[in-house]
N, CA, C and O atoms as a printed pandas DataFrame, in Angstrom:
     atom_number atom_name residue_name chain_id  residue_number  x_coord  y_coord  z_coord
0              1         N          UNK        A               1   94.230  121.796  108.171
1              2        CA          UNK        A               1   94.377  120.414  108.508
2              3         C          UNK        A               1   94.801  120.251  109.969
3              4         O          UNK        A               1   94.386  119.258  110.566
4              5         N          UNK        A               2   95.689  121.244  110.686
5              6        CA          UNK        A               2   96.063  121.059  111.718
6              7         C          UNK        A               2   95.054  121.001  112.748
7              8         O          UNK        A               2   94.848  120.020  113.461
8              9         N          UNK        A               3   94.511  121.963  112.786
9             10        CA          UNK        A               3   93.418  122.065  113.979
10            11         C          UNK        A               3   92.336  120.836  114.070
11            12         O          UNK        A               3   91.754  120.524  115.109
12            13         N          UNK        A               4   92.164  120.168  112.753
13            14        CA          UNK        A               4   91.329  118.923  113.027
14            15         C          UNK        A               4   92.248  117.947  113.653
15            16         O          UNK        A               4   92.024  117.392  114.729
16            17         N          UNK        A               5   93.417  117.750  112.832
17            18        CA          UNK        A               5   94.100  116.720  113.408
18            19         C          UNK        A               5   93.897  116.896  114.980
19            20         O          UNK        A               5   93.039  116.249  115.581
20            21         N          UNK        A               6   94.906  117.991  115.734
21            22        CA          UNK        A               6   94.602  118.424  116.809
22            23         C          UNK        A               6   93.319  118.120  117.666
23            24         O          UNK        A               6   93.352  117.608  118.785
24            25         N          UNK        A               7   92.377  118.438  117.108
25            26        CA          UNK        A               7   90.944  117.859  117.483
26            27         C          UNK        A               7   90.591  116.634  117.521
27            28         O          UNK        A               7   89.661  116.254  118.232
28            29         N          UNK        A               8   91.388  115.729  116.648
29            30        CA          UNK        A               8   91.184  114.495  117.082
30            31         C          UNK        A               8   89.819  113.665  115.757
31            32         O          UNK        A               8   89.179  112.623  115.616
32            33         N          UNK        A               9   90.038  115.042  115.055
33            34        CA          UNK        A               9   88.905  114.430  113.604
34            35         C          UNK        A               9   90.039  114.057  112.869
35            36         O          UNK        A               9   90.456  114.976  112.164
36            37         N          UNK        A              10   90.896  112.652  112.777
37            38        CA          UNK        A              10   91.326  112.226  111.671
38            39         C          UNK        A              10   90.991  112.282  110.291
39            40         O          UNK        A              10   91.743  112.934  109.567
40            41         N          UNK        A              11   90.062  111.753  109.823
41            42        CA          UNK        A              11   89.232  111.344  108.512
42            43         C          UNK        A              11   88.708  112.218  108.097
43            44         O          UNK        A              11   88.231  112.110  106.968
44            45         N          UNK        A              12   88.554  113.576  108.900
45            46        CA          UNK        A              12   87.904  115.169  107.787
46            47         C          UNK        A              12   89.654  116.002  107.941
47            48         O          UNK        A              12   89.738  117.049  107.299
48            49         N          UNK        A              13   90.930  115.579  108.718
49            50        CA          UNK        A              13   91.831  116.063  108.263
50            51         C          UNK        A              13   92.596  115.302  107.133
51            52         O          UNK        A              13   93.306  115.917  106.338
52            53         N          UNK        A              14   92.466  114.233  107.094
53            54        CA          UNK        A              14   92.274  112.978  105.973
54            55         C          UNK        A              14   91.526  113.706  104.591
55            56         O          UNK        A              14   92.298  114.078  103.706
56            57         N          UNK        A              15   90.721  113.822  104.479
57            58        CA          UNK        A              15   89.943  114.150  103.557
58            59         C          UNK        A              15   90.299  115.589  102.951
59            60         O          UNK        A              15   89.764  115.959  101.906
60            61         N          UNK        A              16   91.153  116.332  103.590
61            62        CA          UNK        A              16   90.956  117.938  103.718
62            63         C          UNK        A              16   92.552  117.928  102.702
63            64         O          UNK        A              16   92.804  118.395  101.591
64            65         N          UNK        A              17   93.541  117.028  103.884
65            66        CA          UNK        A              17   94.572  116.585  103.297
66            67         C          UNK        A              17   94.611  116.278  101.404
67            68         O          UNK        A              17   95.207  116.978  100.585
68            69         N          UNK        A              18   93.894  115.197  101.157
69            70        CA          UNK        A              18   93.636  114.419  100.082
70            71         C          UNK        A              18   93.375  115.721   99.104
71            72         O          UNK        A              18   93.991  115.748   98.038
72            73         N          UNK        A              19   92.337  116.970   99.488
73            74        CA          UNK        A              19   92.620  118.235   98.539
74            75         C          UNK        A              19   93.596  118.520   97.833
75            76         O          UNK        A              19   93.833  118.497   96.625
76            77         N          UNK        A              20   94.353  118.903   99.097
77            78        CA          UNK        A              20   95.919  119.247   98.899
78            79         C          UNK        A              20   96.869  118.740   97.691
79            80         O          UNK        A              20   97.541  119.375   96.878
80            81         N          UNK        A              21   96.643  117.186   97.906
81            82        CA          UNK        A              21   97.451  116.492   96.850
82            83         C          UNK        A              21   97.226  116.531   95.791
83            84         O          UNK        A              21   97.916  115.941   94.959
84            85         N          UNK        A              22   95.937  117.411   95.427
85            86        CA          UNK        A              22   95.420  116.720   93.479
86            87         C          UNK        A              22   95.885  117.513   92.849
87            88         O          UNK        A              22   95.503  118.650   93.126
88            89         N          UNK        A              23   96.734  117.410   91.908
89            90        CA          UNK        A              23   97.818  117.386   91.207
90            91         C          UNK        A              23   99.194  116.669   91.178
91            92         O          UNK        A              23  100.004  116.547   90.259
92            93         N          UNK        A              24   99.212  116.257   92.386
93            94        CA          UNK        A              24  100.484  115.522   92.983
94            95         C          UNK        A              24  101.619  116.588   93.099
95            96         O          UNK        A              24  102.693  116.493   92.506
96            97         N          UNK        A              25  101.315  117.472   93.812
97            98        CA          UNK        A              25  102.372  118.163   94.198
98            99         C          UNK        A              25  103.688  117.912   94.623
99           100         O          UNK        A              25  103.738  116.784   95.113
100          101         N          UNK        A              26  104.999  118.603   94.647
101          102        CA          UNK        A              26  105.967  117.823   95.036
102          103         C          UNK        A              26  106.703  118.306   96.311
103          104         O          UNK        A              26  107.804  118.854   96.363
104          105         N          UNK        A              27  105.659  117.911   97.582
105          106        CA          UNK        A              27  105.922  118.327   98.611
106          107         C          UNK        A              27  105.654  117.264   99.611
107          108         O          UNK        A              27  104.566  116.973  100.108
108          109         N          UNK        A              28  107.127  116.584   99.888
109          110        CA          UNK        A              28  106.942  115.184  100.747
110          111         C          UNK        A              28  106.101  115.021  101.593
111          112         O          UNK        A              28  105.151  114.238  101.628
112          113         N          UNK        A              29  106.699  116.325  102.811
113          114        CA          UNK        A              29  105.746  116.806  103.880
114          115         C          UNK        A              29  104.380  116.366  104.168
115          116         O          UNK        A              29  103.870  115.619  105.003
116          117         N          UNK        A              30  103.820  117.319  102.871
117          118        CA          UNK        A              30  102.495  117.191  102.905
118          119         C          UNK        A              30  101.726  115.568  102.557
119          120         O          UNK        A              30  100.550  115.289  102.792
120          121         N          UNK        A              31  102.277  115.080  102.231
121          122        CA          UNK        A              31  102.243  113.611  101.877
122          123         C          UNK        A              31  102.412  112.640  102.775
123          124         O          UNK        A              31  101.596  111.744  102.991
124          125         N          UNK        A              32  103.295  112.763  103.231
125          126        CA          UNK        A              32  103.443  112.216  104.947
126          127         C          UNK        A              32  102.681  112.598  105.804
127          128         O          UNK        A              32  102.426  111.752  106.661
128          129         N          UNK        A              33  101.880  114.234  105.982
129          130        CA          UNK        A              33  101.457  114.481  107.127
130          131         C          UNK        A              33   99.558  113.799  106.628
131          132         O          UNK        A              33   98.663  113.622  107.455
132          133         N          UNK        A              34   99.456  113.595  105.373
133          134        CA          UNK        A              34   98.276  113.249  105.097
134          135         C          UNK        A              34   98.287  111.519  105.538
135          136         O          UNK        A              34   97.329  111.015  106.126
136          137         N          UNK        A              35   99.370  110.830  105.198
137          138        CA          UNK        A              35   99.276  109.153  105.336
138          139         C          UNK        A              35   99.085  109.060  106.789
139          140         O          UNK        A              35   98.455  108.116  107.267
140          141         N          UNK        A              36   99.753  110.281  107.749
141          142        CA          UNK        A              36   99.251  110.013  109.464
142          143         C          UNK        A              36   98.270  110.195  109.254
143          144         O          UNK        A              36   97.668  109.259  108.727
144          145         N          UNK        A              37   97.573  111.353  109.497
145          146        CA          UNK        A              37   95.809  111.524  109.532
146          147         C          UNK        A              37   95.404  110.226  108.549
147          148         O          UNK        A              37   94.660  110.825  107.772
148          149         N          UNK        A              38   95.408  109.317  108.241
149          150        CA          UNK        A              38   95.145  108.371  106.895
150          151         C          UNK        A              38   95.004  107.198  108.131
151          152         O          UNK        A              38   94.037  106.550  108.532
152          153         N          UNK        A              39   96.588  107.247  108.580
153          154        CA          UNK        A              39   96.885  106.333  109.310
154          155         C          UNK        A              39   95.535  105.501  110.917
155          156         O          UNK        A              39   95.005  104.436  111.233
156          157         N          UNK        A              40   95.651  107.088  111.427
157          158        CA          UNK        A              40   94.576  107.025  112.185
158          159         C          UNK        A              40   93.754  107.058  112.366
159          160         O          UNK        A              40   93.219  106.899  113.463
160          161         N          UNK        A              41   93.006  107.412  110.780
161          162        CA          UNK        A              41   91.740  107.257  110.603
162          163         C          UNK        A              41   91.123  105.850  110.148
163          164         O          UNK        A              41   89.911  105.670  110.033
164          165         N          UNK        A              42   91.827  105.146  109.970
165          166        CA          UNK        A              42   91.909  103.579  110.089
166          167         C          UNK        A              42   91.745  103.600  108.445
167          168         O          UNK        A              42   91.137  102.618  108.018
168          169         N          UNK        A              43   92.149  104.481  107.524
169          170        CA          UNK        A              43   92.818  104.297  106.148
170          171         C          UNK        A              43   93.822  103.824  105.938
171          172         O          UNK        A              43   94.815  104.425  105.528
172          173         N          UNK        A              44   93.702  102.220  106.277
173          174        CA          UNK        A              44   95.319  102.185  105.976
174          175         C          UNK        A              44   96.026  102.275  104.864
175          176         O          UNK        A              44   97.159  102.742  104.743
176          177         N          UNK        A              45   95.200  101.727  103.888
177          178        CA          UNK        A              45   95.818  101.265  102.130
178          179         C          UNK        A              45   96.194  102.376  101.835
179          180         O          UNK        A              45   97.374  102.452  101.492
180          181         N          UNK        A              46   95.391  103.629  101.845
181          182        CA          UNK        A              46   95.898  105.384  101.392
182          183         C          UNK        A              46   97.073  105.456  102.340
183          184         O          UNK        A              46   98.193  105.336  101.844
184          185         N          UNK        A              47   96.992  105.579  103.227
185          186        CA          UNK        A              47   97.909  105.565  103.971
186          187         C          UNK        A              47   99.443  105.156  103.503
187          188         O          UNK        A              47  100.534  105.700  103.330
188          189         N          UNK        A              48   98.975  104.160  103.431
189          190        CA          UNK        A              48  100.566  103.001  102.833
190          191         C          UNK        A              48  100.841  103.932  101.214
191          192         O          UNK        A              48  101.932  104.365  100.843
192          193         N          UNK        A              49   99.645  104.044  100.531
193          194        CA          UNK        A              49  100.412  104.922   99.269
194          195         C          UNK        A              49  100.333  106.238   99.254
195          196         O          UNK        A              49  100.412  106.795   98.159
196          197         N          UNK        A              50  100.180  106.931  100.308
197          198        CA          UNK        A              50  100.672  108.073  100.452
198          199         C          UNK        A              50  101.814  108.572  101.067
199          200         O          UNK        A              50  102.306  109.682  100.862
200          201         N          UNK        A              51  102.376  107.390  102.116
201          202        CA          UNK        A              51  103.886  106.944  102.304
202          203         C          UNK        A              51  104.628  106.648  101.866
203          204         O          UNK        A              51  105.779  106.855  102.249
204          205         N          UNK        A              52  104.180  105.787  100.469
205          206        CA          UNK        A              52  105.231  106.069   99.451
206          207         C          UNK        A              52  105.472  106.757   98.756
207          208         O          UNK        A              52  106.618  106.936   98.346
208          209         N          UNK        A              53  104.596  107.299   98.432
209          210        CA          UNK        A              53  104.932  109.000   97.758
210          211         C          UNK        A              53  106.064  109.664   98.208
211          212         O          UNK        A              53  107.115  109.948   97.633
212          213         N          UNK        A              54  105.616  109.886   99.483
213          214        CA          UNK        A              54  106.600  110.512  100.382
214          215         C          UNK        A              54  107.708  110.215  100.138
215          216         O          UNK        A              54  108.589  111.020   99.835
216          217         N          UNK        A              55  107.835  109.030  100.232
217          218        CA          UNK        A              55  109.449  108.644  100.353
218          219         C          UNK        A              55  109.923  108.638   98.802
219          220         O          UNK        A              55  111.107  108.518   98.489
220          221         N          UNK        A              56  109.035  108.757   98.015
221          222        CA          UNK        A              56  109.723  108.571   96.346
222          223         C          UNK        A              56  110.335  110.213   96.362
223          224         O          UNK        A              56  111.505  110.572   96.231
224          225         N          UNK        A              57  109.048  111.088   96.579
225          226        CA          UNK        A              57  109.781  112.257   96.854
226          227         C          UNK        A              57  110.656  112.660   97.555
227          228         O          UNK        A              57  111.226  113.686   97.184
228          229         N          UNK        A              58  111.023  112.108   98.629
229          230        CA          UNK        A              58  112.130  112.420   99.098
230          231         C          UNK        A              58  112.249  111.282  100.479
231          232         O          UNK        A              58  111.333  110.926  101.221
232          233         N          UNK        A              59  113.913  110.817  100.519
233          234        CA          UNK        A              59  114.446  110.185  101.369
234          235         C          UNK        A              59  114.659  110.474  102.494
235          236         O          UNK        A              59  114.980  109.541  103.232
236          237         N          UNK        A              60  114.584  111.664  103.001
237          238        CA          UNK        A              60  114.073  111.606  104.123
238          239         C          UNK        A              60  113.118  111.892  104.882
239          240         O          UNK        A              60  113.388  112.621  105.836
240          241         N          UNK        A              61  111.790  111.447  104.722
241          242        CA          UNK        A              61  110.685  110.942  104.785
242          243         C          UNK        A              61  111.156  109.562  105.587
243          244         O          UNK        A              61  110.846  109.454  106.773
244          245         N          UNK        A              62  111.569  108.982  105.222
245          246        CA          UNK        A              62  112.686  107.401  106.228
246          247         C          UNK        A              62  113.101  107.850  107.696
247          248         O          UNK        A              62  113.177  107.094  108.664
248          249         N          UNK        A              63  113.281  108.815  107.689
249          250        CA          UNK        A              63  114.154  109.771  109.212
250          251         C          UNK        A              63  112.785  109.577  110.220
251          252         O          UNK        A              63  112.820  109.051  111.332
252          253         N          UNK        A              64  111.574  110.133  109.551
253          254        CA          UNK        A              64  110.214  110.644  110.026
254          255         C          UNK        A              64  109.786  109.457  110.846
255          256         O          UNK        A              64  109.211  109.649  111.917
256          257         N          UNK        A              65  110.078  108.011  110.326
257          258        CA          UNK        A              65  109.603  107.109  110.386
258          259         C          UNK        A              65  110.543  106.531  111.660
259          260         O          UNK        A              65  110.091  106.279  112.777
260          261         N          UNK        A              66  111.618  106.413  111.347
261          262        CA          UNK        A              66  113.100  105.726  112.172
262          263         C          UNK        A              66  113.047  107.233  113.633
263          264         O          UNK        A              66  113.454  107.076  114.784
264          265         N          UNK        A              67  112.713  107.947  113.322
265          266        CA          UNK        A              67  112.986  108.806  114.592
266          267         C          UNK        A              67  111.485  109.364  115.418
267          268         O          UNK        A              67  111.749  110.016  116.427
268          269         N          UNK        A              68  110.506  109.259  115.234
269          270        CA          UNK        A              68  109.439  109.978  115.679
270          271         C          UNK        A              68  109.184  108.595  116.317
271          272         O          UNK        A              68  108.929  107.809  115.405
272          273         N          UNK        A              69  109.159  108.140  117.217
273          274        CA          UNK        A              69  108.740  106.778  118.148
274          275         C          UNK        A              69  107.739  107.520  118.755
275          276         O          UNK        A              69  106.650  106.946  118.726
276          277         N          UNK        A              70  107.743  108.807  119.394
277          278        CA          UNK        A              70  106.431  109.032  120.090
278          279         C          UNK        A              70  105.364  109.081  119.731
279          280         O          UNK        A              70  104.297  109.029  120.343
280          281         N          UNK        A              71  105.706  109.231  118.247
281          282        CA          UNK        A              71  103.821  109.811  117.502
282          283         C          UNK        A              71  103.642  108.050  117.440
283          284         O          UNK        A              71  104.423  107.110  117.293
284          285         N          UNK        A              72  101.983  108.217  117.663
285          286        CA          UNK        A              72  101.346  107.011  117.104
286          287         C          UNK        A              72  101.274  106.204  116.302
287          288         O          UNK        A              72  101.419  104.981  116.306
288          289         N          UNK        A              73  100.835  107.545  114.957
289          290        CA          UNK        A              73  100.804  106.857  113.850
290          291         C          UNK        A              73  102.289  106.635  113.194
291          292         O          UNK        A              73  102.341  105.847  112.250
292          293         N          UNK        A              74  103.367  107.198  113.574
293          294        CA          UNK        A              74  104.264  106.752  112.862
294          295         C          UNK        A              74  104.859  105.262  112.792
295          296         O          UNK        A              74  105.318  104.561  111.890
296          297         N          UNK        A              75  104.618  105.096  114.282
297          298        CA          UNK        A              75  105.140  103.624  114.526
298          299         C          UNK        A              75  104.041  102.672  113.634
299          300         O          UNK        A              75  104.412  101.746  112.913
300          301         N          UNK        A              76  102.800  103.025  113.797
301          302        CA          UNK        A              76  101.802  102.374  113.083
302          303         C          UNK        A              76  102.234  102.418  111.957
303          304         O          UNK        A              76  102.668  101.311  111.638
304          305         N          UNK        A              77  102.362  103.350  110.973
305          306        CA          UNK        A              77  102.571  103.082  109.640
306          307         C          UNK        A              77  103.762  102.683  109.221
307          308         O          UNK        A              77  103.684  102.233  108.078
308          309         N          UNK        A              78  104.996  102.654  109.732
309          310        CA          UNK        A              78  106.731  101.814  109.564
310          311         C          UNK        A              78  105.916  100.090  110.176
311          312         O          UNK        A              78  106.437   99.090  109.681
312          313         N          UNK        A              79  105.099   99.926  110.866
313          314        CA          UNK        A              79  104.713   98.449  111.012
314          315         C          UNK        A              79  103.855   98.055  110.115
315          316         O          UNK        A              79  103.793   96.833  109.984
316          317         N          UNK        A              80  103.043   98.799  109.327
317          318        CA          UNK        A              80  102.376   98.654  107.944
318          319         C          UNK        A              80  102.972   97.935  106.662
319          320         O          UNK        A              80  102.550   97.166  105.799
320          321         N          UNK        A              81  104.352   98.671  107.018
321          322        CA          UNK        A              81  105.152   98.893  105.578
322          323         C          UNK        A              81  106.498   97.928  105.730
323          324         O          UNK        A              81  106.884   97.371  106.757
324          325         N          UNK        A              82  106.989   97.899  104.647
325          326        CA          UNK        A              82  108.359   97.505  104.736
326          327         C          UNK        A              82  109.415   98.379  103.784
327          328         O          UNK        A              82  110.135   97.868  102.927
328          329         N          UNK        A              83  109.351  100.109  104.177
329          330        CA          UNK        A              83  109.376  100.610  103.054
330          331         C          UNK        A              83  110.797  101.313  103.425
331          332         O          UNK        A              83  111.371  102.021  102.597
């Protein structure tokens, strides 16, 4: 997933991501790092419920959001949400 992100292919690290999850694994991380690639791939709705995942799984997933101002999509997706 990284190297696409990196590359700048959102929506096939989006998609690659979305693998990952089927089962619903219980790994915030990965849940969060899929709703960015989501985010910027102009998915927003996945996006928004793959952010909450995140945060159901774990609370601090909230930190990610309140402290990462530089990344893009983070600010994008805390202005999505009211979560």
């Amino acid at each position: 997933m990284r190297p696409l992100y990196e590359a700048g292919d959102y929506r096939e690290a989006a998609d690659r991501g979305r693998e990952r999850l089927a089962g619903d694994p219980p790994y915030a991380d990965l849940f969060y790092n899929v709703a960015c690639c989501e985010s910027l791939a102009g998915q927003k709705d996945r996006a928004i419920a793959h952010l909450r995942r995140a945060i159901e799984l774990s609370e601090r997933t909230r930190s990610f959001l309140e402290g990462d101002r530089s990344e893009e999509h983070t600010s994008e997706l805390q202005s999505l949400t009211n979560l």
